[in-house]
NUBA-591657 format. One record per residue: residue number from 1; residue in three letters; x negated, y negated, z negated of N, C-alpha, C in turn. Coordinates in steps of 0.001 Angstrom, whole numbers, plus 500000, padded with zeros to 6 digits. Example, Ala and Ser with C-alpha at 12.3 -4.5 7.8 and 13.67 -1.06 7.14 Angstrom:
<recs>
num,residu,n_x,n_y,n_z,ca_x,ca_y,ca_z,c_x,c_y,c_z
1,ALA,486810,505690,492200,487700,504500,492200,486800,503300,492200;
2,SER,487150,502250,492920,486330,501060,492860,487100,499970,492130;
</recs>
This chain:
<recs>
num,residu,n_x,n_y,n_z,ca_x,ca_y,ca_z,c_x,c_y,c_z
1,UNK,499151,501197,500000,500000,500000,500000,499117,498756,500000;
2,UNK,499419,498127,500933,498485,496691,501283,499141,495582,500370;
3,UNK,498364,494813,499391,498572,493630,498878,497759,492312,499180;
4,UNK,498531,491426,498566,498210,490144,499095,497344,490011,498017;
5,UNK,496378,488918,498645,495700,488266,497412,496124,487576,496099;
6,UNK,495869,487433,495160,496817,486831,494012,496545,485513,494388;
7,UNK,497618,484761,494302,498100,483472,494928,498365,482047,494050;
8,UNK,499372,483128,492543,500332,482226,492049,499359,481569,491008;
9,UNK,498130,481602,490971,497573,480588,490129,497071,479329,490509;
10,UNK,497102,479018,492181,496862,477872,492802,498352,476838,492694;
11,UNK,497803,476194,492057,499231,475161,492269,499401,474432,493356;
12,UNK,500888,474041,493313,500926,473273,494644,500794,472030,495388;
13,UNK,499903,471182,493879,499452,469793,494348,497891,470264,494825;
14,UNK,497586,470945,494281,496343,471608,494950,496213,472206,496376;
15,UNK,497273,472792,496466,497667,473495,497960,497499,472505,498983;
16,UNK,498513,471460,498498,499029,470204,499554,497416,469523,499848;
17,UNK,496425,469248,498688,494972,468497,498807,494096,469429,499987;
18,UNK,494001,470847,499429,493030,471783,499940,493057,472302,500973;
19,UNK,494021,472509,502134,494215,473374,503390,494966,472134,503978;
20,UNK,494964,472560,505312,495399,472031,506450,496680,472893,506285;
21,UNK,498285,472372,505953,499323,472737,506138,499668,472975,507655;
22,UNK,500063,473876,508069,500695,474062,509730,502166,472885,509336;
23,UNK,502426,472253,510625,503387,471381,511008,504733,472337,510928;
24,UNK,505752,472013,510197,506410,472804,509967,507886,471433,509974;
25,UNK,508806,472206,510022,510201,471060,509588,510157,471359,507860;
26,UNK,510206,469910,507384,510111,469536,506310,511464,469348,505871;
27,UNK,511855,469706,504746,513029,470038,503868,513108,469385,502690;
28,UNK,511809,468103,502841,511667,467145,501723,512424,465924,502064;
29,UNK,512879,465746,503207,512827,464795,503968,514085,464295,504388;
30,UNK,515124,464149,504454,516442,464120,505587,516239,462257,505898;
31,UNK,515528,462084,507370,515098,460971,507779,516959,460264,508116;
32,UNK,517662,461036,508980,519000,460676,509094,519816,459927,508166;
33,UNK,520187,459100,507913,520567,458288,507482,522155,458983,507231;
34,UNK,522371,459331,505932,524060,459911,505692,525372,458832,505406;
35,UNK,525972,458472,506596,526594,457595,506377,528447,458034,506106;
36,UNK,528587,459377,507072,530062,459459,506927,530007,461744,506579;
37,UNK,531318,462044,506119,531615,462713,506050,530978,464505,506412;
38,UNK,531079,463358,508182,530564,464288,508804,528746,464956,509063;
39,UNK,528597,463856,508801,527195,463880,508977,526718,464435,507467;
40,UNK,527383,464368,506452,526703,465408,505679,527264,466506,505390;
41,UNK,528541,467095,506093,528811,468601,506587,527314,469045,507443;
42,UNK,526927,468267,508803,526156,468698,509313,524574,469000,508935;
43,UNK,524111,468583,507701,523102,468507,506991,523233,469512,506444;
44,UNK,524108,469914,505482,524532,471232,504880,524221,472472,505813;
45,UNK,524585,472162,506654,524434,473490,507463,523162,473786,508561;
46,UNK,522534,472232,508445,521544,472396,508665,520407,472497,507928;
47,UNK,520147,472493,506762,519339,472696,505701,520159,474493,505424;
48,UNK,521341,474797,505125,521168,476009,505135,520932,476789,505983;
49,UNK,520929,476541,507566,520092,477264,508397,518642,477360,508652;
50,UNK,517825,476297,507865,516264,476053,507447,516349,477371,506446;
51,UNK,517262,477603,505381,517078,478514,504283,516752,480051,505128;
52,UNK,517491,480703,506346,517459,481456,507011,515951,481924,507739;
53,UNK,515725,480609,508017,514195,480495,509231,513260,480815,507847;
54,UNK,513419,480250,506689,512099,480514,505678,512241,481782,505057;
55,UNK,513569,482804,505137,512976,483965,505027,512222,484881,505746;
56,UNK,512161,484371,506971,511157,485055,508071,509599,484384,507726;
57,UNK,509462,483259,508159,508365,482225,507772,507478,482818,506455;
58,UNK,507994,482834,505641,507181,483356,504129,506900,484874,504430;
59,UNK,507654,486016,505240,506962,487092,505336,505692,486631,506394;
60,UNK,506151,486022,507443,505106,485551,508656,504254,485501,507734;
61,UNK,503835,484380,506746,502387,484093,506382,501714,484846,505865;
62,UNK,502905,485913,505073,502667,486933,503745,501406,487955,505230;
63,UNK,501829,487932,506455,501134,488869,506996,499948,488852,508022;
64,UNK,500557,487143,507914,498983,486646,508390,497790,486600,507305;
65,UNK,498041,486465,506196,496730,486695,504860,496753,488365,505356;
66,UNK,497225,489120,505359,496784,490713,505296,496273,490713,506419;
67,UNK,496402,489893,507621,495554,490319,509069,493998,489221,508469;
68,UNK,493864,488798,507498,492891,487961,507251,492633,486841,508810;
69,UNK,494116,486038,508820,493776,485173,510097,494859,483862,509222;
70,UNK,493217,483086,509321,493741,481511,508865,494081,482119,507378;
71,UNK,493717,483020,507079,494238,483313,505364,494258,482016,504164;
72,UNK,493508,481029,504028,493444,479822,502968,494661,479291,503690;
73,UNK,495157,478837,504597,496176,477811,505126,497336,478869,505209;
74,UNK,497278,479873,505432,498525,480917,505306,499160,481001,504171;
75,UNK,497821,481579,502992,498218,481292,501265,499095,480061,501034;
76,UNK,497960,478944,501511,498920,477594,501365,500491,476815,501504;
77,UNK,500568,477493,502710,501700,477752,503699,502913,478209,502552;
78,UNK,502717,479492,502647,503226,480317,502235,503972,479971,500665;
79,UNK,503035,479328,499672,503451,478887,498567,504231,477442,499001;
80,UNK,504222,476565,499997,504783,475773,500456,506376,475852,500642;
81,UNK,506079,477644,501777,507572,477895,502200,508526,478156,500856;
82,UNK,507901,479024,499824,508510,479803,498409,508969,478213,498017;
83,UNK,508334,477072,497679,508827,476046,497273,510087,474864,497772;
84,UNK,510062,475318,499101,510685,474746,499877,512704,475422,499394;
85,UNK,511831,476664,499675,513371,477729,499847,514119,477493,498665;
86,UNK,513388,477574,497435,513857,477382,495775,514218,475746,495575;
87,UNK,513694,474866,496142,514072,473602,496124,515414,473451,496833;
88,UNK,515815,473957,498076,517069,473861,498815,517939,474385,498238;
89,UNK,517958,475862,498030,518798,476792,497064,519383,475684,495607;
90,UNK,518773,475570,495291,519313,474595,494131,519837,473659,494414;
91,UNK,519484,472861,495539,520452,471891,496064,521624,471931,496560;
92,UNK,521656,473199,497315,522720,473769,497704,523636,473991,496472;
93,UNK,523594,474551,495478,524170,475069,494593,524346,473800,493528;
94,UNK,523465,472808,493271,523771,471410,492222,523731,470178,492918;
95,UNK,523443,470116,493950,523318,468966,494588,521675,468355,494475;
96,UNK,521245,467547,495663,520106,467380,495445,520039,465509,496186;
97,UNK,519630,464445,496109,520610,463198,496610,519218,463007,497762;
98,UNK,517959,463417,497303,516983,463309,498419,517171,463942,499618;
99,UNK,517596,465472,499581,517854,466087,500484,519116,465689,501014;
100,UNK,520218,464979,500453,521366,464470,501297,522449,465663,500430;
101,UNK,522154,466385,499802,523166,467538,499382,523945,467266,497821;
102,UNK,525323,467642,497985,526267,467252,496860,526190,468547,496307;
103,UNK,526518,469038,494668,527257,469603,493988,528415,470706,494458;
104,UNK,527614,472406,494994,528721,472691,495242,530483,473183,494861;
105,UNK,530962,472626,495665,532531,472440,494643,533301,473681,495086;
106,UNK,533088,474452,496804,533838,475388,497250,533451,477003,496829;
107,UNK,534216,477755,495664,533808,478838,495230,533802,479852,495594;
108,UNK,533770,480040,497174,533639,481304,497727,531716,480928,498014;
109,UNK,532086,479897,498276,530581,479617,498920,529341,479149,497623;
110,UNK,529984,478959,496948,529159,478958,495363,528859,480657,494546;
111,UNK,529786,481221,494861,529471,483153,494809,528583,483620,495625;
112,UNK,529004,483012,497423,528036,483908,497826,526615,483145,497405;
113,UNK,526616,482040,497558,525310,481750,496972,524805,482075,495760;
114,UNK,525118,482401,495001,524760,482875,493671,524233,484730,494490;
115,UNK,524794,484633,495129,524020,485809,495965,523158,486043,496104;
116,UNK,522884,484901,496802,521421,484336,497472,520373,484369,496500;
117,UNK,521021,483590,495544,520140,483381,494139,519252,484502,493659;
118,UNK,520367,485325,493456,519940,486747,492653,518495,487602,493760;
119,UNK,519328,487522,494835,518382,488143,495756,516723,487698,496126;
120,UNK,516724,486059,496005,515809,485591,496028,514798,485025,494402;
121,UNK,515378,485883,493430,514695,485907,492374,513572,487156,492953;
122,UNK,514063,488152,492976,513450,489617,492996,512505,489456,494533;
123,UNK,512679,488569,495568,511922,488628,496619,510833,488033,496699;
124,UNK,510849,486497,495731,509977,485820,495436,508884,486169,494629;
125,UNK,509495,487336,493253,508358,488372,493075,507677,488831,493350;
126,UNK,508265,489277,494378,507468,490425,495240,506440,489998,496435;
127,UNK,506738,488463,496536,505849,487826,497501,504939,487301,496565;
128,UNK,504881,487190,495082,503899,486572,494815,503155,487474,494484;
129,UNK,503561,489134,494099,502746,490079,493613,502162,490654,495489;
130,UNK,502593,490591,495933,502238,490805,497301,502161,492040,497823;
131,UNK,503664,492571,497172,503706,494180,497597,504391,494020,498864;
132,UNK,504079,494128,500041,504465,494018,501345,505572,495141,501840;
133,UNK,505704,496142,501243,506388,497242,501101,507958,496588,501013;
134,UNK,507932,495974,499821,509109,495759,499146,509562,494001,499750;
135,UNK,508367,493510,500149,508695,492547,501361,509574,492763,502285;
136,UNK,508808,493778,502756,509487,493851,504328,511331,494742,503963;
137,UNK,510906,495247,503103,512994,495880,502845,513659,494560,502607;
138,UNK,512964,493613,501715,513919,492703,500878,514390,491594,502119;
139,UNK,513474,491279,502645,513614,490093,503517,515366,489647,504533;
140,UNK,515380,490870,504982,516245,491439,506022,518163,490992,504739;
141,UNK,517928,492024,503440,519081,491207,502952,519416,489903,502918;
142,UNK,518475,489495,501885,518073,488094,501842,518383,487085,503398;
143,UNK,518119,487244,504615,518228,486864,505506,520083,486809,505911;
144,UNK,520688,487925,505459,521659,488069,506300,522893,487536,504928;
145,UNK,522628,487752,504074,523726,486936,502827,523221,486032,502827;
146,UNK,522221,485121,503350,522183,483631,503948,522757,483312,504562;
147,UNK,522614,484289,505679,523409,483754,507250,525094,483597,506812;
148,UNK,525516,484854,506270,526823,484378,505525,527499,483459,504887;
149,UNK,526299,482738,504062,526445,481261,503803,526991,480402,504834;
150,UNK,525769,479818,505831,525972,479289,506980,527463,479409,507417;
151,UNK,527564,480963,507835,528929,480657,508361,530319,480483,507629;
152,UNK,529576,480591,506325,531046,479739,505721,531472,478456,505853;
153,UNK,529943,478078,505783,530237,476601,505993,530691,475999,507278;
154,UNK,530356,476685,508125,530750,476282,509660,532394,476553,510029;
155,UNK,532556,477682,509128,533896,477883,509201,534699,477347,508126;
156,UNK,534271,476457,507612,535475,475870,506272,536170,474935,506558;
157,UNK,537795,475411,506257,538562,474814,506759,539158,473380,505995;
158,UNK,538163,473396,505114,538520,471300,504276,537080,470809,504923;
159,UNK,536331,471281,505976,535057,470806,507159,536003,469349,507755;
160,UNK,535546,468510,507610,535957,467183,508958,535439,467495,509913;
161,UNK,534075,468296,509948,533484,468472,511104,534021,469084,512152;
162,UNK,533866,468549,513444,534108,469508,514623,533997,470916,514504;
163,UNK,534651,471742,514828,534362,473347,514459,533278,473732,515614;
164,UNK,533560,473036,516872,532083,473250,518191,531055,472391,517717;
165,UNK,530767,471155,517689,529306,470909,516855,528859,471566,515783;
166,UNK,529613,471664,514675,529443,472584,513470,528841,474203,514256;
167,UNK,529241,475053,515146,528875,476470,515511,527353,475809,516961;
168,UNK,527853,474667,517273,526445,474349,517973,525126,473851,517428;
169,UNK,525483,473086,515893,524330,473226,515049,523616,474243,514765;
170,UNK,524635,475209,514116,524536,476284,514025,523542,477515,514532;
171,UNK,523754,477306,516198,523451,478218,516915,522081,477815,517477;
172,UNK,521745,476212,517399,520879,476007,517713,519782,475947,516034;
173,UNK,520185,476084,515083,519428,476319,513982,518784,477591,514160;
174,UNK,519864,478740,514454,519425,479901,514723,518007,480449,515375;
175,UNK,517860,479583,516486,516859,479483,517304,515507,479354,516403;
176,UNK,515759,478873,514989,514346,478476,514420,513689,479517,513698;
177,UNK,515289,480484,512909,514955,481503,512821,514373,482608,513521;
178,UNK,514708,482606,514610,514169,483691,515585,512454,483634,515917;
179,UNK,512573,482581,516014,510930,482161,516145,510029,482778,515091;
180,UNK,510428,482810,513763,509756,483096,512823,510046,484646,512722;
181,UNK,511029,484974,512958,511595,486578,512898,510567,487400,513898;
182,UNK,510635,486814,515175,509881,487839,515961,508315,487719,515892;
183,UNK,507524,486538,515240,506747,486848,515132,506357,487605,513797;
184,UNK,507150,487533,512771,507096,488516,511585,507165,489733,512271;
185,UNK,508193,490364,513432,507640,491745,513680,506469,492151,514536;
186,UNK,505691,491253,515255,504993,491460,515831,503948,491384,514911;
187,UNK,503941,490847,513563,503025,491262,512459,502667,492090,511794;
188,UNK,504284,493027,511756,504168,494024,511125,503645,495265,511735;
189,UNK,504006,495042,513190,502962,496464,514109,501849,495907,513851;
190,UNK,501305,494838,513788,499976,494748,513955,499002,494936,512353;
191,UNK,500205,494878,511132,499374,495485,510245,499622,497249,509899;
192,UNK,500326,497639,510807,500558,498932,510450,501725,499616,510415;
193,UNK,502948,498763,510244,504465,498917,509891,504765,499549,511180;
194,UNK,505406,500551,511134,506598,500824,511872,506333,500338,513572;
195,UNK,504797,500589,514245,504207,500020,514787,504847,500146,516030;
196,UNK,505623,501145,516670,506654,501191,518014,507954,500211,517547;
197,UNK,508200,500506,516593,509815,500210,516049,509928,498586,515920;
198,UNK,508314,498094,515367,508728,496191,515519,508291,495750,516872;
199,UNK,507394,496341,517567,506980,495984,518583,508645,496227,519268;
200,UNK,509219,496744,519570,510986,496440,520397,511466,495941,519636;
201,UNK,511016,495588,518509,512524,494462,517897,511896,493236,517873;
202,UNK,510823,492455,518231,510178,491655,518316,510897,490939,520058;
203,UNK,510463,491830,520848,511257,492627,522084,512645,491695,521939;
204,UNK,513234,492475,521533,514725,492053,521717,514905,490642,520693;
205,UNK,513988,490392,519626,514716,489377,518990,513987,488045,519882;
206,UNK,512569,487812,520776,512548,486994,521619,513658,487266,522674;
207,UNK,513699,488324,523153,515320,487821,524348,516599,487250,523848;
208,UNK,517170,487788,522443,518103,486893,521650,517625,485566,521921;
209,UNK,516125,485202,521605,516054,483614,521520,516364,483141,523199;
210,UNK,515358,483857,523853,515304,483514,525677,517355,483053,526000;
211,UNK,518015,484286,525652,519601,484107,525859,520595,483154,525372;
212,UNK,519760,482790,523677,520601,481688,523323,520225,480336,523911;
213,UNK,519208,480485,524652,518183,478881,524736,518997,478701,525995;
214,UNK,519000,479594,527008,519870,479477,528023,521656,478990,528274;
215,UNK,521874,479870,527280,523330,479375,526386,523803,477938,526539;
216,UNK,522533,477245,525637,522461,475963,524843,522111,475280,526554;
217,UNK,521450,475478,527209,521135,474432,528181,522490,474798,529098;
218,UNK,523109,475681,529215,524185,475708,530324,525654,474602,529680;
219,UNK,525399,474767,528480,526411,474105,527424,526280,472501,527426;
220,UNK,525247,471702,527618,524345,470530,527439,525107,469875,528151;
221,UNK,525421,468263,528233,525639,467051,529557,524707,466096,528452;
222,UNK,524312,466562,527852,523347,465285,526711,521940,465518,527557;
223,UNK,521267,464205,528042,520144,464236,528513,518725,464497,527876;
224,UNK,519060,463804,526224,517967,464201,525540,518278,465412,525096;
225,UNK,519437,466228,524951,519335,467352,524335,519107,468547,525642;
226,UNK,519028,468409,526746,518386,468916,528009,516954,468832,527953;
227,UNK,516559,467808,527860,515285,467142,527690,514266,467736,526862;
228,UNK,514863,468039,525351,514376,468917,524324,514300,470281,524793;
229,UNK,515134,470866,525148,515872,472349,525195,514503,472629,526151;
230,UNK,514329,471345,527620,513484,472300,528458,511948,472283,527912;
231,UNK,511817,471596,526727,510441,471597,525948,509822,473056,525812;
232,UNK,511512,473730,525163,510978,474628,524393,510942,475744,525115;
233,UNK,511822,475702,526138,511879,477015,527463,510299,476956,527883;
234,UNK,509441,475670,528179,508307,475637,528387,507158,476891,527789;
235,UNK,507269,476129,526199,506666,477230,525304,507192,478742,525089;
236,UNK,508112,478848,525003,508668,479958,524872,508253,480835,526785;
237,UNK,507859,480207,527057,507580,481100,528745,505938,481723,528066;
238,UNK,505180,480847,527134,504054,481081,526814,503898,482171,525955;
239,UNK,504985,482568,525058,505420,483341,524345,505416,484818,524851;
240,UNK,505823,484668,526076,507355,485681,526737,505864,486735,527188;
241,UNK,504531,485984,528002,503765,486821,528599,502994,487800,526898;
242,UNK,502987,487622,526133,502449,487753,524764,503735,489418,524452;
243,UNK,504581,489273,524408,505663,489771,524196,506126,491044,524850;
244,UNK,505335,490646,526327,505674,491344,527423,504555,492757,527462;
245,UNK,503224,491720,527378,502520,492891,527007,502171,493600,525917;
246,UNK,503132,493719,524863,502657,494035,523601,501406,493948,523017;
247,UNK,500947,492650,523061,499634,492585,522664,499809,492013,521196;
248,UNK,499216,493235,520273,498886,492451,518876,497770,492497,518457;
249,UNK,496523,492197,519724,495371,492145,518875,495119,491113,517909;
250,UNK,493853,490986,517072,493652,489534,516257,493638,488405,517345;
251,UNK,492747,488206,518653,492635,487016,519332,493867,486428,519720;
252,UNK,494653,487767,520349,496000,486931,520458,497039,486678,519166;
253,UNK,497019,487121,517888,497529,486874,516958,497420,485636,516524;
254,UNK,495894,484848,516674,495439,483740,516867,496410,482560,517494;
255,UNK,496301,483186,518506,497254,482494,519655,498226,482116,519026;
256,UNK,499100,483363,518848,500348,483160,518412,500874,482693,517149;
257,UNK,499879,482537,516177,499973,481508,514600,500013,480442,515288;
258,UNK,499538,479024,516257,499890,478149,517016,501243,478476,517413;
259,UNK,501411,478896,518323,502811,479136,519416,503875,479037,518542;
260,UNK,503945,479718,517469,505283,480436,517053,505562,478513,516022;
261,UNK,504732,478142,515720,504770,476792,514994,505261,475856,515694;
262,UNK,505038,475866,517142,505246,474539,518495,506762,475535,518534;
263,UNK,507054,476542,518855,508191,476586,519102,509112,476328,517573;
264,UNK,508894,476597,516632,509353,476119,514990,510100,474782,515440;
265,UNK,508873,473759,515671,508426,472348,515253,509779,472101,516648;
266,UNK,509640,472566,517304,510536,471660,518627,512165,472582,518777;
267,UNK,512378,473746,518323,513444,473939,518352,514070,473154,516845;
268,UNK,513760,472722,516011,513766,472241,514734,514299,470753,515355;
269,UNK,513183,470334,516035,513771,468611,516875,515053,468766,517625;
270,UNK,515276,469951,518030,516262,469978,519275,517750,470315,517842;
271,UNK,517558,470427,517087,518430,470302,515674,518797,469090,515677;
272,UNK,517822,468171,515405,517433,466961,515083,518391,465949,515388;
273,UNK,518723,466152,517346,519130,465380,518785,520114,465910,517723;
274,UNK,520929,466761,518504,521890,467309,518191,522838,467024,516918;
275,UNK,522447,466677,515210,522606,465557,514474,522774,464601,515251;
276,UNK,521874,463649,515681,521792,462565,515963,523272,462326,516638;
277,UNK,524343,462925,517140,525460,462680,517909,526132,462337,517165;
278,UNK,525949,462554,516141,527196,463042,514816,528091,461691,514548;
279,UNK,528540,461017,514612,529029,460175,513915,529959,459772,512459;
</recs>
């Protein structure tokens, strides 16, 4: 059983001084200005679809330290993402006024989150003890009684929000997850896991992304949100040859700790536009 290096004694004003953080969407931040109703339905659901992308993200790094690639900025990373996820979660659940998030009041969606909670006590353990074993089972729940979140919120019917912007936030949040998902399985063949079995689900979870990206641009008459979309079809073509040939050596693993961040960083913006309509 492969473990991580012990981690949890570096703190995280130290983290932030000592490594070069990878460019990531920041969850400290809501630059948008919350002026009506709607626009902080759409925050909600876009910060809880960030919660989704960082359960992939924190295994990603958990397995870039075991491939020993970029390991100090991965560690770093990594205690970044754990802080990030536990900072939102609570906001979600008490309200947080930096992040733009109220006190939650709707109790289906305050249960399942208490879901979340529970689940991400025992995962966060296990990422700091760095049993990768119990990583890679936990992640996948954790991921999907998130996603359940999300779509409560997209589907709640005291929402002002549009029910099609609300499922097009949505779907284009999704996209950020995937990014981080498929390169978590292309990590896990490459440290040993299940080495046919992630290599095709890596496979299919970049064509999920390739299909929804297509989706989203056939859906578009917004010029900047065309504009964005064909950013990321760009990178993601850079992706696709990586993918195609099942290559998980270290050089291209290399590669792909860059790539999988540019596609993060710009399907994350193409979120961004997409807010930006909101009125």
């Amino acid at each position: 059983m492969k473990k991580l290096l012990f981690i949890t004694t570096i703190s995280a004003s130290l983290v932030f001084g000592a490594y070069e953080i990878e460019e990531a969407p920041s969850i400290i931040e809501v630059k948008q200005k919350i002026e009506t109703k709607e626009q902080l339905e759409a925050t909600v659901i876009n910060l809880a679809g960030k919660q989704k992308m960082l359960t992939q993200k924190m295994v990603k790094e958990a397995l870039f330290v075991l491939k020993g690639i970029h390991g100090k900025e991965c560690k770093a990373n990594l205690l970044l993402s754990i802080e990030q996820f536990d900072r939102t979660l609570r906001g979600l659940l008490n309200g947080d006024k930096q992040l733009g998030l109220q006190k939650m009041k709707n109790e289906k969606i305050f249960k399942q989150l208490m879901k979340v909670s529970n689940l991400w006590a025992s995962f966060k353990d296990s990422l700091k003890k760095g049993d990768i074993e119990v990583i890679n089972n936990q992640n996948i729940p954790l991921l999907e009684n998130m996603d359940k979140v999300v779509k409560m919120y997209q589907d709640n019917i005291d929402s002002s929000l549009d029910p099609s912007i609300a499922k097009t936030i949505n779907t284009a949040g999704e996209q950020r997850m995937l990014t981080q998902k498929m390169t978590k399985e292309l990590l896990l063949a490459a440290n040993g896991v299940e080495v046919n079995s992630n290599i095709e689900n890596a496979k299919n979870t970049f064509y999920l992304f390739k299909r929804t990206l297509s989706q989203l641009e056939s859906d578009t008459k917004d010029e900047a949100v065309k504009k964005q979309l064909g950013l990321i079809d760009t990178i993601m073509r850079e992706y696709e040859t990586i993918i195609v040939n099942n290559d998980i050596s270290d050089k291209t693993l290399r590669i792909v700790q860059s790539l999988n961040m540019r596609l993060l960083k710009e399907s994350n913006n193409a979120v961004k536009i997409y807010e930006a309509t909101i009125k």
